[in-house]
C-alpha positions in Angstrom: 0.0 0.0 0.0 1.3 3.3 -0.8 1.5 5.0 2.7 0.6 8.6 0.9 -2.5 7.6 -0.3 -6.0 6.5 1.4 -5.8 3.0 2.7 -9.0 0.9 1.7 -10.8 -1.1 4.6 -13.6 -3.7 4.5 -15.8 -4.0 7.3 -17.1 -7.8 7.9 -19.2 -7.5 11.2 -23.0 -9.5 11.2 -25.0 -6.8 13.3 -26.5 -4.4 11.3 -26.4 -1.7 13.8 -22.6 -2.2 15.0 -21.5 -2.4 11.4 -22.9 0.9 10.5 -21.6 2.3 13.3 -18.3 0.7 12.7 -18.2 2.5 9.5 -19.4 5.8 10.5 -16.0 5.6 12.4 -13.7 4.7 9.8 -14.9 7.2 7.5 -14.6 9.8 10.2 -11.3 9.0 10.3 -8.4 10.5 7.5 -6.6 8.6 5.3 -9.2 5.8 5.9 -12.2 5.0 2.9 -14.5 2.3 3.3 -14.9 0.2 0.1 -16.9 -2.4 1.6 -19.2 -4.3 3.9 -20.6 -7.5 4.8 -22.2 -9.9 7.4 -21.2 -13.2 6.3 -18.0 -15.5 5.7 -19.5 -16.5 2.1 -20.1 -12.1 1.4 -16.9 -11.7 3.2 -15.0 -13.9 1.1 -15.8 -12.8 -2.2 -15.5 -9.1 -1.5 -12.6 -9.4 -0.1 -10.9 -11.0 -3.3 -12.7 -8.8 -5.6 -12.0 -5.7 -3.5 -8.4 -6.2 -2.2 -8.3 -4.7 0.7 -5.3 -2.9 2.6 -7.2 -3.4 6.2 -10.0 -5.7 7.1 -11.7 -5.1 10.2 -13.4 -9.0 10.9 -16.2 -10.2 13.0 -14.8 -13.2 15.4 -18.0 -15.1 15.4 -20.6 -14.8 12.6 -23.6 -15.9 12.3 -22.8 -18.7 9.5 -19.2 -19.4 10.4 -16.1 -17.2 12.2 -13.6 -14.7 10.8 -11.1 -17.5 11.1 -13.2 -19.4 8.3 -12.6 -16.2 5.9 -9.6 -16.4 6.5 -8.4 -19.9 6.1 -10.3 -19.8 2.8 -8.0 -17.0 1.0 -5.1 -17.6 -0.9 -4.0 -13.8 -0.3 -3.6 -12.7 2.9 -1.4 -9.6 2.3 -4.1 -7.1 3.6 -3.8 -6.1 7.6 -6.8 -7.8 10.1 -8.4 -5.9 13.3 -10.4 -8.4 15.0 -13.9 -7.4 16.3 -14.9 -8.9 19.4 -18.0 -9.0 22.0 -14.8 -10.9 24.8 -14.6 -9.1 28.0 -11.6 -6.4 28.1 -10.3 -8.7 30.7 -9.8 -11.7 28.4 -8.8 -9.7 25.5 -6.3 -8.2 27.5 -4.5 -11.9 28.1 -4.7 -13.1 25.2 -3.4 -10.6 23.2 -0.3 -10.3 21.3 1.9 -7.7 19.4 0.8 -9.5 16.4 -2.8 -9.6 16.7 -5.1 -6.0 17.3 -8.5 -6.7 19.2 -11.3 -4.2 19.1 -14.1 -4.6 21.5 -17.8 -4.0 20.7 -19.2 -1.4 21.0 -16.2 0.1 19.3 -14.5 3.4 20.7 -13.2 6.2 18.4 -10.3 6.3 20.0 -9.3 3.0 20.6 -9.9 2.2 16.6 -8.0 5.3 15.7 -5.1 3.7 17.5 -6.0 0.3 15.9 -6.0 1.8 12.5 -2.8 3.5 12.6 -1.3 0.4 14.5 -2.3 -1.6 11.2 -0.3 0.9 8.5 3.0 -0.1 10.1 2.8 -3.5 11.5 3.0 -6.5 8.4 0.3 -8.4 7.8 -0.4 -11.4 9.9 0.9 -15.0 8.6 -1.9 -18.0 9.0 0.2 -19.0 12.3 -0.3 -15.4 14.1 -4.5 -16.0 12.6 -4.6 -19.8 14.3 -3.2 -18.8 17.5 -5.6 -16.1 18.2 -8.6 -17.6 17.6 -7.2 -20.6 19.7 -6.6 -18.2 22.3 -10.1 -16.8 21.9 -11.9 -20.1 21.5 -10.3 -21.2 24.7 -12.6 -18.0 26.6 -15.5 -19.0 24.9 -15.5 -22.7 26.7 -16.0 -21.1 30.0 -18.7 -23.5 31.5 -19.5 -22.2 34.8 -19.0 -19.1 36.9 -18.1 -17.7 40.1 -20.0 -15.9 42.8 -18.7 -14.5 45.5 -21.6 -13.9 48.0 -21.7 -12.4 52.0 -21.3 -16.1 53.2 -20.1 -18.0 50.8 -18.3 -18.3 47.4 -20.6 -20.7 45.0 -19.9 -22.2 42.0 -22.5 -21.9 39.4 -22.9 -23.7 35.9 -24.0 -21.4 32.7 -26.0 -23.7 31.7 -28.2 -23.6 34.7 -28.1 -19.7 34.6 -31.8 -18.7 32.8 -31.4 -15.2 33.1 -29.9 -12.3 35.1 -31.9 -9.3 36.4 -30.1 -6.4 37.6 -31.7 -3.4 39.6 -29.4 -0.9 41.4 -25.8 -3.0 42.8 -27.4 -6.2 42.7 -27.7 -9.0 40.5 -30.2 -12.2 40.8 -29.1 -15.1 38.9 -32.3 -17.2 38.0 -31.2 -20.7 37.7 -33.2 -23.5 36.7 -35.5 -25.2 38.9 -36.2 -21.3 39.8 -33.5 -21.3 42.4 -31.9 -17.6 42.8 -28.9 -16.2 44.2 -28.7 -12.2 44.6 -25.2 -10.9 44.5 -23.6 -7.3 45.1 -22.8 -6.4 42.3 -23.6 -4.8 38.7 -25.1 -6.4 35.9 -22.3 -5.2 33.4 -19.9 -7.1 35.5 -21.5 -10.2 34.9 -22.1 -9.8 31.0 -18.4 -9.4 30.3 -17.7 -13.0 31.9 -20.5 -14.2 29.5 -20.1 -16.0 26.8 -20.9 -13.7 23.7 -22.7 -17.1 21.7 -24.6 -18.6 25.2 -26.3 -15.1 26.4 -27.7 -11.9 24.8 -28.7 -8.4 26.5 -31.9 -7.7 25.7 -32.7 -4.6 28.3 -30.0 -2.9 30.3 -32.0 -4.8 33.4 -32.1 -8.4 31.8 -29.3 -11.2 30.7 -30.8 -14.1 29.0 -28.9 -17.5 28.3 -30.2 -18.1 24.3 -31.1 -21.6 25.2 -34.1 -20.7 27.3 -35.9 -18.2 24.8 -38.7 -19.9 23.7 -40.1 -17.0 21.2 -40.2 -13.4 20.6 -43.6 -12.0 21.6 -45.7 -9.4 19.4 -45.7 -6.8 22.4 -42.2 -7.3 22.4 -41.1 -9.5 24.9 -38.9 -12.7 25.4 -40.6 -15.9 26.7 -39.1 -18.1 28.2 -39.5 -21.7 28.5 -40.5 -21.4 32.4 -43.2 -18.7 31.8 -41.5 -15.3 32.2 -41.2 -12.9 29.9 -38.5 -10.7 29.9 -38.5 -6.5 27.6 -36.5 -5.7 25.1 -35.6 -2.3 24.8 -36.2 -0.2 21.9 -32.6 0.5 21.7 -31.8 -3.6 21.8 -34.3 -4.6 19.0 -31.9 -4.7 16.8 -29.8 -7.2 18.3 -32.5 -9.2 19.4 -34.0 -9.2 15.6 -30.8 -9.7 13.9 -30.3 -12.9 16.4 -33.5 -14.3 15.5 -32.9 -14.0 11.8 -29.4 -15.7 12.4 -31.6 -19.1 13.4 -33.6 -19.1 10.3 
């Protein structure tokens, strides 16, 4: 890439609303042009060849596949990678190398400024630097159970027990099944970046809700769940909540 001109990025990220905001961004930012954007590996892998980009900004997990699948399927891999990722700052913070840039959703100016400028001068990654990071990430989405660290005790609680979360002030219930709770001290948000991104969704900025429980989306726009309860969505969460739901048809 000829470091005086504009360098040409593709955006491959499979919510609508995060990858328009991801390219509101870019654009803002000089020296930068968007020529590109897609929500799928099969989308992501033609424009990609038939675009040539200098700087792809790539989706982890996609709704038919991962960015590692994009990769692994072109022969040309001369263009720089930003990874986009729902992980925890936490986890992204140990896993990550001088090799590998991490951005984490929802995307800060600032922080993809310094991504952007990161990926002009660092060489593109080879297939071995691609494999080890999403080994590295895979290994934070196999998290099976969580911790909770109560007034009187520390328990140990599997996800897969964990129907939903409800958060009001400093506290947090975990609703498991069986409809036993546990209320613990501490904000919601804390809990959703321990999540895995795949296993739970955010559907209000009160509610957490393991995906395997949901058993439809209601007309007055709530969740059901398989027990009875019905959880909001947010007008400012439909989106998600949509574009998860037309992911499973």
């Amino acid at each position: 890439m000829n470091l005086s001109s504009s360098a040409r990025v593709v955006i491959v990220e499979d919510q609508p609303p995060i990858r328009r905001d991801v390219e509101l961004l870019v654009r803002q930012q000089p020296g930068f042009t968007v020529i590109g954007t897609c929500g799928s590996v099969q989308e992501a892998i033609v424009l990609i060849q038939s675009q040539k980009p200098d700087i792809v900004l790539l989706d982890v997990n996609l709704g038919d596949g991962t960015g590692f699948d994009i990769l692994e399927s072109l022969y040309d891999l001369s263009f720089k990678v930003i990874f986009l990722t729902a992980h925890s700052e936490h986890a992204i913070k140990a896993i990550k190398a001088d090799a590998t840039d991490y951005l984490l959703k929802p995307v800060d100016p600032e922080e993809l400024k310094a991504a952007l400028a990161k990926a002009l001068r660092t060489a593109p990654l080879s297939m071995e630097d691609i494999k080890s990071a999403f080994e590295a990430l895979k290994k934070t989405e196999d998290q099976e159970k969580i911790v909770l660290s109560l007034i009187d005790s520390i328990q140990i609680v599997q996800l897969k027990q964990v129907m939903y979360c409800d958060g009001i002030g400093g506290y947090t219930t975990f609703v498991l099944t069986g409809g036993k709770r546990i209320v613990t001290s501490k904000h919601l948000k804390e809990f959703e970046d321990k999540f895995p991104i795949k296993q739970f969704l955010r559907p209000h900025q009160s509610y957490i809700v393991n995906v395997d429980y949901i058993e439809a989306y209601l007309r007055d726009g709530n969740l059901l769940l398989k027990d009875g309860t019905q959880i909001p969505v947010s007008f400012r969460r439909k989106d998600i909540i949509n574009d998860y739901f037309n992911n499973l048809k």
